[in-house]
N, C-alpha and C positions, 0 to 999 in steps of 0.2 A: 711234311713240308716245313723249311724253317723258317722261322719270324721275320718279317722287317726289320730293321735296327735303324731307330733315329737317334739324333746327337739334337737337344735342344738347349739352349744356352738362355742360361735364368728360368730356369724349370722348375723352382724351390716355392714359389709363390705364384698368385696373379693369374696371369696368361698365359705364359708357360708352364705353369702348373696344371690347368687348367688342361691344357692342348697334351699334354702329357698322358694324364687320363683317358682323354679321348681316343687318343692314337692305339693307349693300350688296350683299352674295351674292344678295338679291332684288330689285337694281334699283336700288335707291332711295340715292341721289345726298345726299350727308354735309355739313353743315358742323358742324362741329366747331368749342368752343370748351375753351383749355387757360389755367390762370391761369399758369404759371411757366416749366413743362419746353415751350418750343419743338420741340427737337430729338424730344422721345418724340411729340409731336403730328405732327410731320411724317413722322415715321416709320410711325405710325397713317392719313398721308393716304396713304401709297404702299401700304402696304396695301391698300387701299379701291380706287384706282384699280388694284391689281393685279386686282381682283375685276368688273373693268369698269364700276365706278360713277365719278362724279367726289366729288374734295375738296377741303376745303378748312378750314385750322385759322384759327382767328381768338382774339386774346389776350383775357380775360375774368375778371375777380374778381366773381363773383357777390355776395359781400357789399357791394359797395362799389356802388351804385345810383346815384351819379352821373355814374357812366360810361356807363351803359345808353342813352342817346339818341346818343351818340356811337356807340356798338355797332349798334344799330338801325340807322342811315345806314349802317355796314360793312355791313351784312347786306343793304339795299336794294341798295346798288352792284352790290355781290357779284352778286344775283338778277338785275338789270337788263343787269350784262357779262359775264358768267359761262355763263349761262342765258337772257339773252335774256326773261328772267317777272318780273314784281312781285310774287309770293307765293309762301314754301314752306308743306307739307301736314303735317308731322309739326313736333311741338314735345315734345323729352323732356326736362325739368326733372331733370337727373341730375347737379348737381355738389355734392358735398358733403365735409366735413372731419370726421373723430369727436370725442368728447371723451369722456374716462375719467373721472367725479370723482363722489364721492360729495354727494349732496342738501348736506348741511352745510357741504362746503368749496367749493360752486363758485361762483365767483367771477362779479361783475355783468361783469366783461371776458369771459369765457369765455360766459357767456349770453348777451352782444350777438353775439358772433359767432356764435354757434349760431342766434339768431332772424335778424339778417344774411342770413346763408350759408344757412339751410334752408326760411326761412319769407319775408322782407321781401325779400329778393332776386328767389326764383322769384314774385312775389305780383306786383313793379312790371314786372319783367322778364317775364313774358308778358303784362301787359296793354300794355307799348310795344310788344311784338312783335304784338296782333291786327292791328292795320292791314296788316301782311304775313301775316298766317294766310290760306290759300286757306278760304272756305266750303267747309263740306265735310268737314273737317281735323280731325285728332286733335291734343289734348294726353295726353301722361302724365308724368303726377308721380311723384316715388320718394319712398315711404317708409320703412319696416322692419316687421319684427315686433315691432320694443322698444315700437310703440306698442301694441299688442295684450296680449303680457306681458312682465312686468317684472324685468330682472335690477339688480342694485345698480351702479351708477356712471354710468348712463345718462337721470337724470332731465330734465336740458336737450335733450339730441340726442333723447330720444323726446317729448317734449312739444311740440317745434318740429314733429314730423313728427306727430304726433296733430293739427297744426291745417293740415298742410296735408292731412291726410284730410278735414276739414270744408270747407277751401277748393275742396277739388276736387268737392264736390257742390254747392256754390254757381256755381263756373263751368258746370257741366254744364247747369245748372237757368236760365241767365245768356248762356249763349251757342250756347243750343240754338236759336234763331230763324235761327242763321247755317247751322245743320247741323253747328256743329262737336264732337264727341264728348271728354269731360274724363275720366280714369280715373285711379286713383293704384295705384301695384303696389309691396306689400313686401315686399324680399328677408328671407328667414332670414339666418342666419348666412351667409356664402361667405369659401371661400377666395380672398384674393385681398391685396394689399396692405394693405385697409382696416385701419384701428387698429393700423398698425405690425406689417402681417402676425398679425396674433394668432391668427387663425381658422386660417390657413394654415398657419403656423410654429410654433407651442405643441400641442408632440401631448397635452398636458393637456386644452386649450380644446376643440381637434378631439377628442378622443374623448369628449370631455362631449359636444359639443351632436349628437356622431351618435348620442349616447344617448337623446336626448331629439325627436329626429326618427325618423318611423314609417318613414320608406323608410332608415335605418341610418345613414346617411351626412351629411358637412356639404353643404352645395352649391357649385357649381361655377360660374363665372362664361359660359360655356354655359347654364347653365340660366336665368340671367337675362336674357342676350341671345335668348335664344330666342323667352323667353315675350314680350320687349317686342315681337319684332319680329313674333310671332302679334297681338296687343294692337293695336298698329297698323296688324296688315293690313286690307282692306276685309274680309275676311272677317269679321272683329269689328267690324264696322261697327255692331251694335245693342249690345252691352253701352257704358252709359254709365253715369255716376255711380260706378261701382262702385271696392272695395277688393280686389283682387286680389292676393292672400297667395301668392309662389312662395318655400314655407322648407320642402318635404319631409315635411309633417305637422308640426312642431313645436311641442312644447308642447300638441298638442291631446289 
């Protein structure tokens, strides 16, 4: 039986690092895309193929969309010599960059990259990629809890990800003739690099946000590899459309 094949974009670190591994421990056969650090992406690919899946890292700035048909061709070759298939079955929309600034000072540069990088990127970028989506196939989208509630400095980076929760019920409702299932899942806080390590490394931040999550604790970049790689099993084959919040009770 042949492997799944997912396409997860910012797979070199973090969370999709993370969700990468997991996916592979069950089978299912990686490409990974890294914008910068080569050497941590390929480091991520020996991983994977330690775990008996294959990989594969391919270079990728998701804000920058007119790379994306040039990308698409990598991604067909890949499929066609690699694998021997014209279509992979998972598509995880997972690369993303933070931004700290409060409503008043942030800058129209700093919001184009945020809509760029969170929203115009994953938007073009999985619609050149359905032609290679198998029928059948899951997308998931990442977004956060900041779309949900609202802490101060985070007005762009949540508002970009608030519309890719509307986008992803549009695709679900859109490309459900194919069979293909559209979900978007938002981490809580995790520890993990993101925003300059803050979550991870400020035992100020971490003891706030385990204060305000019901299971005591911040989250662990585990817990969101986990739940992706439940999210895209077939076993979750009927939840579609849905906003899927893994932040530990937070805020609720």
């Amino acid at each position: 039986m042949s492997h799944k094949i997912a396409v997860i974009t910012g797979g070199s670190r973090g969370l999709g690092e993370n969700a990468a591994l997991k996916l592979a421990a069950k089978g299912v056969d990686i490409i990974l895309t890294y914008r910068n650090k080569q050497q941590e992406a390929q480091q991520v690919v020996q991983r994977i193929e330690a775990l008996g899946a294959r990989g594969v890292a391919l270079q990728l700035d998701v804000g920058d969309s007119q790379r994306f048909d040039a990308f698409v061709s990598e991604v067909q070759k890949l499929l066609k010599n690699v694998w021997q298939r014209e279509s992979f079955d998972y598509l995880l929309n997972n690369a993303g960059t933070s931004l700290h600034a409060a409503f008043d000072e942030t800058t129209e540069e700093q919001f184009d990259e945020m809509v760029n990088v969170h929203f115009k990127g994953p938007f073009f970028l999985t619609q050149k990629l359905l032609p290679l989506l198998a029928n059948g196939g899951r997308i998931l989208n990442i977004s956060s809890g900041l779309a949900r509630f609202s802490l101060p400095g985070s007005s762009a980076y949540a508002s970009v990800k608030g519309a890719m929760e509307v986008l992803t019920r549009y695709q679900a409702k859109e490309l459900g003739a194919r069979g293909i299932a559209v979900n978007v899942l938002a981490p809580g806080a995790i520890a993990t690099d993101f925003s300059g390590g803050m979550v991870r490394d400020n035992p100020q931040v971490n003891a706030f946000v385990a204060s305000q999550t019901a299971l005591g604790r911040v989250g662990l970049p585990d817990d969101i590899g986990d739940a992706v790689a439940q999210i895209l099993s077939d076993e979750s084959g009927w939840i579609n459309g849905q906003r899927i919040e893994a932040s530990g009770g937070m805020f609720i």
